[in-house]
C-alpha atoms as one frame of an Amber mdcrd trajectory, in Angstrom:
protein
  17.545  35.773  44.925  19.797  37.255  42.251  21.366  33.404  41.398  17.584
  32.838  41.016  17.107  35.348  38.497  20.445  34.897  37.058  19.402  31.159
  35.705  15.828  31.962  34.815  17.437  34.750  32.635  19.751  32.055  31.216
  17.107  29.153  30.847  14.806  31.669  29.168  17.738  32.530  27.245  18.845
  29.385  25.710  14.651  28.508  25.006  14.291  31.175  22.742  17.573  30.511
  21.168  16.420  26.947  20.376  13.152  28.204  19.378  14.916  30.477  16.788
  17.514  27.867  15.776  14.512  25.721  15.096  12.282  27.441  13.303  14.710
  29.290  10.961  14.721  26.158   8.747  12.566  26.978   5.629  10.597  24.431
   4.604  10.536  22.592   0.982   9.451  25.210  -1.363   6.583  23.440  -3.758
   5.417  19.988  -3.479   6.722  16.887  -3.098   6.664  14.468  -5.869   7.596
  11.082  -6.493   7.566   8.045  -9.030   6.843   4.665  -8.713   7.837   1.981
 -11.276   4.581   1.651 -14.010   3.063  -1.889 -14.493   4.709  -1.918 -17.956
   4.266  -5.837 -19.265   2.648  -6.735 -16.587  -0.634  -6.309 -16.916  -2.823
  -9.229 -16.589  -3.958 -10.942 -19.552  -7.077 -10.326 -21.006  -9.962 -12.927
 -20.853 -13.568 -12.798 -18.613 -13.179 -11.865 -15.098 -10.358  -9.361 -16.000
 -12.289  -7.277 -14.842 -13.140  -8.399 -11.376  -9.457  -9.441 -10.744  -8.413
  -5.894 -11.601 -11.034  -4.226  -9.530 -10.359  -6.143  -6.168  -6.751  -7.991
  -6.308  -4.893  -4.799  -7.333  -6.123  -3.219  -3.956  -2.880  -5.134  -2.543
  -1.214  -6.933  -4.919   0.260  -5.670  -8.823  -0.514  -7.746 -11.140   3.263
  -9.095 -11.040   3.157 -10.166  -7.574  -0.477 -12.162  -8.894   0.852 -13.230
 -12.218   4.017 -15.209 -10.330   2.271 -17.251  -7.611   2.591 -21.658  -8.031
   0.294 -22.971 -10.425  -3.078 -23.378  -8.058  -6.171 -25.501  -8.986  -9.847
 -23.922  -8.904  -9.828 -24.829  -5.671  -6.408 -23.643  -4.650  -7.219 -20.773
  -5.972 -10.664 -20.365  -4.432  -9.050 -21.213  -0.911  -6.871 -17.982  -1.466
  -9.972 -15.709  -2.885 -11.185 -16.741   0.274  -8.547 -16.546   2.670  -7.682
 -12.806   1.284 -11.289 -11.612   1.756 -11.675 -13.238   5.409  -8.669 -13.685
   7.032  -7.121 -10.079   5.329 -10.318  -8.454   5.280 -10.201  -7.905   1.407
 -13.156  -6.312   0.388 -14.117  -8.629  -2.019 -18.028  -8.962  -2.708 -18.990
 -12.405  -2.581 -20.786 -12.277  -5.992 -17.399 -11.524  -7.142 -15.491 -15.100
  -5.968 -16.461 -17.106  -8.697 -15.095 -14.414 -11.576 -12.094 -14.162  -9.913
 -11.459 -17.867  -9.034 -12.073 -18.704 -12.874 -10.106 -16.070 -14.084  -6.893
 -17.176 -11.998  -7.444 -20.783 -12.660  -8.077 -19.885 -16.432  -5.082 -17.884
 -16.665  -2.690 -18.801 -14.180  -3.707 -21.915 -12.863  -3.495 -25.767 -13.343
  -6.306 -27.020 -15.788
């Protein structure tokens, strides 16, 4: 009975040592902060449908990553609109296709 004791003693013991150990690490004082890069000369150009391309492709894309895809035709390009609102599940109203699909073509497409 006394070995018994003995290494409950000891296993209660080296718990609360851990437990101590552990929690005498002070945490970060303040908050965290970080920076990500800006879209500095980026930016789409300006033109109609801006607007719409802004509003919906920056969800998951910067305007980099849109800006240096191929050269698409309308219809290339409407195949993506398409593909990224129901195959990704952007949330892309359907009103807003057309604006978008002419703006890419317009700007960075083939004419």
């Amino acid at each position: 009975m006394m070995k018994r004791t003995l290494i409950v003693l000891a296993c209660t013991a080296a718990l609360s040592a851990s437990a101590i150990a552990a929690g005498s690490t002070a945490p970060p004082k303040g908050k965290a902060t970080i920076s990500l890069p800006g879209d500095a000369g980026m930016a789409f150009k300006p033109g109609p449908g801006v607007g719409a391309v802004q509003a919906n492709c920056l969800t998951c894309h910067s305007s980099a990553y849109v800006s240096t895809q191929p050269v698409l035709t309308k219809a290339q390009w409407n195949a993506e609109v398409v593909k990224m609102k129901n195959v990704y599940g952007a949330p892309i109203a359907d009103d807003q296709i057309p604006a978008i699909v002419d703006y890419l073509t317009t700007n960075y497409g083939k004419p």
